[in-house]
Every structure is written in structure tokens, then in C-alpha cells.
LUMDREN-91293 format. One record per residue (C-alpha): residue in one letter; x, y, z. Coordinates in nm, 2 decimals. Layout:
# residues N
R residuo      u      v      w
R       A      X      Y      Z
...
# end
This chain:
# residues 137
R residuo      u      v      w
R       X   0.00   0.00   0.00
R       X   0.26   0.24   0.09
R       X   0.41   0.22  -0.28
R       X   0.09   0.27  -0.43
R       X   0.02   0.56  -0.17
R       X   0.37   0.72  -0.26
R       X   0.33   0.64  -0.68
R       X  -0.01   0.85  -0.66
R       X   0.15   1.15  -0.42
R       X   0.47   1.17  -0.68
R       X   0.17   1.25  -0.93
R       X   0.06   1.51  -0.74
R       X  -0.25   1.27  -0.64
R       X  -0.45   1.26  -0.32
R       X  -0.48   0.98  -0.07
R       X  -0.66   0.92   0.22
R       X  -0.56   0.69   0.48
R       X  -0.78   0.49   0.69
R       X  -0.64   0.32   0.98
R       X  -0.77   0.19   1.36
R       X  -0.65   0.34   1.64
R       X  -0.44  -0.01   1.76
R       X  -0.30  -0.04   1.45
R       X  -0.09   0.31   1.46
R       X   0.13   0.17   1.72
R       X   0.16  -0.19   1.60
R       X   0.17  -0.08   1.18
R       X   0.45   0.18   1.07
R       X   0.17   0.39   0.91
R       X   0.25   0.64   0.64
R       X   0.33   1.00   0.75
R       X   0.30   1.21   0.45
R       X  -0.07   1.15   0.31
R       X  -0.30   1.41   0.18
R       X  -0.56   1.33   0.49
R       X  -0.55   1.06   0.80
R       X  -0.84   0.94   0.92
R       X  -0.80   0.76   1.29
R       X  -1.13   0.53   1.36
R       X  -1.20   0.24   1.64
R       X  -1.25  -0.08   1.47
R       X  -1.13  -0.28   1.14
R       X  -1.51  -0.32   1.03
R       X  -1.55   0.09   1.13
R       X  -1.28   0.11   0.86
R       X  -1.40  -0.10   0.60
R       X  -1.74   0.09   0.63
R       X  -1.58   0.42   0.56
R       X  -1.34   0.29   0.30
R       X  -1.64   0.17   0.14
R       X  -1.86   0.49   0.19
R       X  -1.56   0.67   0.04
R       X  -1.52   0.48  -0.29
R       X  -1.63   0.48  -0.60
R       X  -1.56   0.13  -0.68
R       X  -1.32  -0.11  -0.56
R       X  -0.98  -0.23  -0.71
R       X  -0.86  -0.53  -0.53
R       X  -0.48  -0.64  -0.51
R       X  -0.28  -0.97  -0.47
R       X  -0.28  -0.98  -0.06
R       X  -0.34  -1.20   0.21
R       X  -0.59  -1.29   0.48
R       X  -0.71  -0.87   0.53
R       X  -0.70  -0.83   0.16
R       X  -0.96  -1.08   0.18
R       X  -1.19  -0.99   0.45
R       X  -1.21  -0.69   0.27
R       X  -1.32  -0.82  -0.10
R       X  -1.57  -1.08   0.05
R       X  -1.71  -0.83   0.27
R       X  -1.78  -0.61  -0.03
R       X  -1.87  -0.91  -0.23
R       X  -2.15  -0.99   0.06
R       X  -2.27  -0.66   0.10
R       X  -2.32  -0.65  -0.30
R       X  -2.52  -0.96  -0.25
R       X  -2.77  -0.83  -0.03
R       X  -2.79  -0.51  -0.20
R       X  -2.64  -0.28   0.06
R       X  -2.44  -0.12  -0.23
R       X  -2.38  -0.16  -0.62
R       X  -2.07  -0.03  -0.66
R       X  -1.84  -0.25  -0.87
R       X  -1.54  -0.48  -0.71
R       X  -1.24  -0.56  -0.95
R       X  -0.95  -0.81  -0.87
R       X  -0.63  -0.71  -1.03
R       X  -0.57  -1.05  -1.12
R       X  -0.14  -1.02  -1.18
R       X   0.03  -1.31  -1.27
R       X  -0.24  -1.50  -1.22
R       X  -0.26  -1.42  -0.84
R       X  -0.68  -1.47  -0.81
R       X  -0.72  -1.73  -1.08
R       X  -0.77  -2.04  -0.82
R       X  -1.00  -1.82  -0.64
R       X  -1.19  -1.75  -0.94
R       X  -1.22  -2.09  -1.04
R       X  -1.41  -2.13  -0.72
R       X  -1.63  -1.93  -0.77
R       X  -1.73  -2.08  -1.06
R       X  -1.77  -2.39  -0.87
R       X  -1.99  -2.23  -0.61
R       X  -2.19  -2.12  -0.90
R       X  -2.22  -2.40  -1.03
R       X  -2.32  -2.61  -0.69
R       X  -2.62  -2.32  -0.64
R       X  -2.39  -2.10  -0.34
R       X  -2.45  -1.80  -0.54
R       X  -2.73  -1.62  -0.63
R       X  -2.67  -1.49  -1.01
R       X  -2.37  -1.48  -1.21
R       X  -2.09  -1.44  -1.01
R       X  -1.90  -1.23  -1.26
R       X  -2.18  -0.96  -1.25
R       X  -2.02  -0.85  -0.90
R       X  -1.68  -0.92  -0.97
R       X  -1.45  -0.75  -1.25
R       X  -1.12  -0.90  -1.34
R       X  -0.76  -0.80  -1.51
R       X  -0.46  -0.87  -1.53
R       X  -0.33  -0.56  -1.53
R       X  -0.45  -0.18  -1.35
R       X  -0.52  -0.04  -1.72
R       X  -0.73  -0.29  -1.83
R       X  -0.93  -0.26  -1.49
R       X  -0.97   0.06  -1.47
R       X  -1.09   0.06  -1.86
R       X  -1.35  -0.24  -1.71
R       X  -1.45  -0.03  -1.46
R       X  -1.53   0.30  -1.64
R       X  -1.72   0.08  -1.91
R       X  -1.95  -0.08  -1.63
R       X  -1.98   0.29  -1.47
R       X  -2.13   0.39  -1.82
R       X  -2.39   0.11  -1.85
# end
């Protein structure tokens, strides 16, 4: 995150950072953002990085990363939102995971085509060009 928070700042971008309180001291967080925004709880912060979005771009990660995407992908599901998730799919990182959801598809988990909630790429271009497109429809 930090060199994706210091690539958009050398552009003369802003970013926000989002971060619980108990975190501050146990994560080095970054000191130079546009804005810093201190809150109680992990879910308090996935609320508000959610409220803040416009859509979501998720990147190879671990156990967080995830919590995070199936949250959104849950909240899609029950219609607490519509905005759009995409998995920047590098290397191949999500293609297991994506192949599982097919399968849950296919065994009747899921309500509806998976793939309507969930945009994929390879790479942040193509993504962002699959997001814009679904933004226009």
C-alpha cells in the first residue's frame, strides 16, 4: 500500500488513509498522506473505505485483503451497495479463487452470475478501462 500511496503522491494525487486506532502503534503507518483518518475498529474502517469509494480495485494480498473483498462481495449480494469490485488479477494471483467461484456457481452458493459483482484483469489499465465501461452502463 505504501508504494501505491507514494506512486499516486509523486503525481501530485490525493490519498486518504484509513487506519484503527491499535494499528498506529503496531503498523508503521504512512506519514506524508493528503488526509489521515483515525477510527475504532477494522469493520469501522471497512465501512468508511467503502462509503468513500467509488468502486473497488482489489490487489494480490493476504488474509485482510480478503476480509475486505468478500465483505464487499457480501454486501453487493444483499444489496447494501452496487458499486463494482475488480480483482487485479497479476500473474495469475486470483485465478484459483476464481475458479471457485465458478464452482460455487455451479453447486447453487451463489445467487446470479458471479461475474456480474466481480470485474477482473490482469493488469491496472485494463481494470480501470472495465471499470469506467460498467460505470457507463
Amino acid at each position: 500500500m505504501g508504494v501505491i500511496a507514494n506512486t499516486v503522491l509523486s503525481a501530485g494525487g490525493k490519498v486518504t488513509g484509513i487506519i484503527p486506532a491499535f494499528l498506529n502503534t503496531a503498523e508503521r503507518k504512512h506519514e506524508h498522506l493528503t488526509e489521515q483518518i483515525e477510527v475504532k475498529t477494522m469493520h469501522e474502517r471497512k465501512a468508511l473505505m467503502y462509503e468513500r469509494c467509488d468502486a473497488a480495485i482489489v490487489l494480490p494480498g493476504g488474509y485482510g485483503t480478503l476480509d475486505e473483498f468478500f465483505e464487499l462481495l457480501t454486501w453487493n449480494q444483499l444489496t447494501l451497495h452496487d458499486k463494482k469490485v475488480g480483482l487485479l488479477n497479476v500473474a495469475g494471483y486470483y485465478d484459483c479463487l476464481y475458479r471457485h467461484f465458478q464452482r460455487m456457481e455451479e453447486e447453487r452458493f451463489l445467487r446470479g452470475h458471479f461475474a456480474a459483482a466481480i470485474l477482473m484483469a490482469p493488469g491496472a489499465r485494463e481494470l480501470l478501462r472495465l471499470l469506467l465501461e460498467e460505470k457507463d452502463t
